[in-house]
C-alpha positions in Angstrom: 0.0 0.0 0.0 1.7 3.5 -0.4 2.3 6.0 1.5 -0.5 9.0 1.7 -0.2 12.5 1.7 0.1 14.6 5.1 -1.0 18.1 5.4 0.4 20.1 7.7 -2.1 23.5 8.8 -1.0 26.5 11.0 -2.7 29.1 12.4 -0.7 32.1 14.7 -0.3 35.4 14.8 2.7 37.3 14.5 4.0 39.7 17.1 7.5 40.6 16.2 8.5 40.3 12.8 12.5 40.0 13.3 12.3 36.6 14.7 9.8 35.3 12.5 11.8 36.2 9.9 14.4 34.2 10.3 12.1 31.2 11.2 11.0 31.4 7.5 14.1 32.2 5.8 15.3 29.1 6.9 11.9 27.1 7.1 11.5 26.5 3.4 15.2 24.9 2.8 14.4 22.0 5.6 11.1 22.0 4.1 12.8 20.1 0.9 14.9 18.4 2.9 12.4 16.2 4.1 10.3 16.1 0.8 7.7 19.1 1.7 5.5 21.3 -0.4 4.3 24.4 0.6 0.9 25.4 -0.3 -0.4 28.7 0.5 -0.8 30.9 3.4 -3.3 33.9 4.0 -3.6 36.5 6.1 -7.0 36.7 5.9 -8.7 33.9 6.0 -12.8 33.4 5.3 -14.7 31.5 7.7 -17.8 30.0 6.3 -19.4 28.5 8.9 -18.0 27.6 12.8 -15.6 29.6 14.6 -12.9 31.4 13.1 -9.1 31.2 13.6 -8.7 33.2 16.4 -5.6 34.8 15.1 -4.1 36.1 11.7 -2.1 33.6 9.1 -3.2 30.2 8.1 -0.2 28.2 6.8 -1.0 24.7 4.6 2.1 22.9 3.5 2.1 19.1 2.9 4.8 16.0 2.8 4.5 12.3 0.9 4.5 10.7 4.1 3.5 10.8 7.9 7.0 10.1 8.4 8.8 12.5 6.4 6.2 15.1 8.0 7.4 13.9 11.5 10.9 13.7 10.8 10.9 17.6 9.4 9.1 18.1 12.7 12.0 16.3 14.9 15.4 17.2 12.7 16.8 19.2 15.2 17.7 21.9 12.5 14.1 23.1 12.3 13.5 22.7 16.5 16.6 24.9 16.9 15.2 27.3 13.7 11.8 27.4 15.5 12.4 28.5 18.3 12.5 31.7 16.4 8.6 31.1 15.4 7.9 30.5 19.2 9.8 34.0 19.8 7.9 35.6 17.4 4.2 34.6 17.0 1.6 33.5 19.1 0.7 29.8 17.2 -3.2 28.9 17.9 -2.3 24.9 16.2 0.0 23.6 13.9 -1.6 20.0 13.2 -0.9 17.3 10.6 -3.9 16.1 8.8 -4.0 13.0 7.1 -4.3 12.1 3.4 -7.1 10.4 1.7 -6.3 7.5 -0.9 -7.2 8.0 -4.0 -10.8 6.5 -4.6 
């Protein structure tokens, strides 16, 4: 059986841009490391129905596998680079979301 698609969605505000920064100047390059895409982001998000984000910037990026997702997630690169995105937002979730197979 192969290996489904994870998602990966974010939602945080940013406080103080300097940090943050540097969390995403180096976020994309260990994001191809371990095999991720990145989607989109917006800074305005429309909720349809529910309750909305309660802050600013959803973030959707994806990876082949659970595992690869995970092991971007461990590598110690990205826990050192984000403690920059801890400095510098305030993150609501940042949750992996499984794939469907294809039907």
């Amino acid at each position: 059986m192969a290996e489904l698609p994870v998602y990966v969605v974010v939602n945080l505000k940013i406080e103080d841009t300097e940090p943050y920064r540097v969390y995403e100047k180096g976020f994309f390059p260990l994001l191809k490391k371990h095999g991720g895409s990145f989607i989109t982001y917006d800074d305005n998000p429309i909720t349809l129905e529910g309750v909305a984000p309660r802050e600013d910037r959803m973030i959707i990026f994806t990876f082949p596998s659970e595992a690869a997702a995970q092991g971007w997630y461990d590598d110690p690169e990205y826990q050192a680079l984000s403690e920059n995105r801890r400095t510098g937002t305030k993150l609501e979730f940042l949750t992996m979301v499984h794939g469907l197979p294809p039907r």
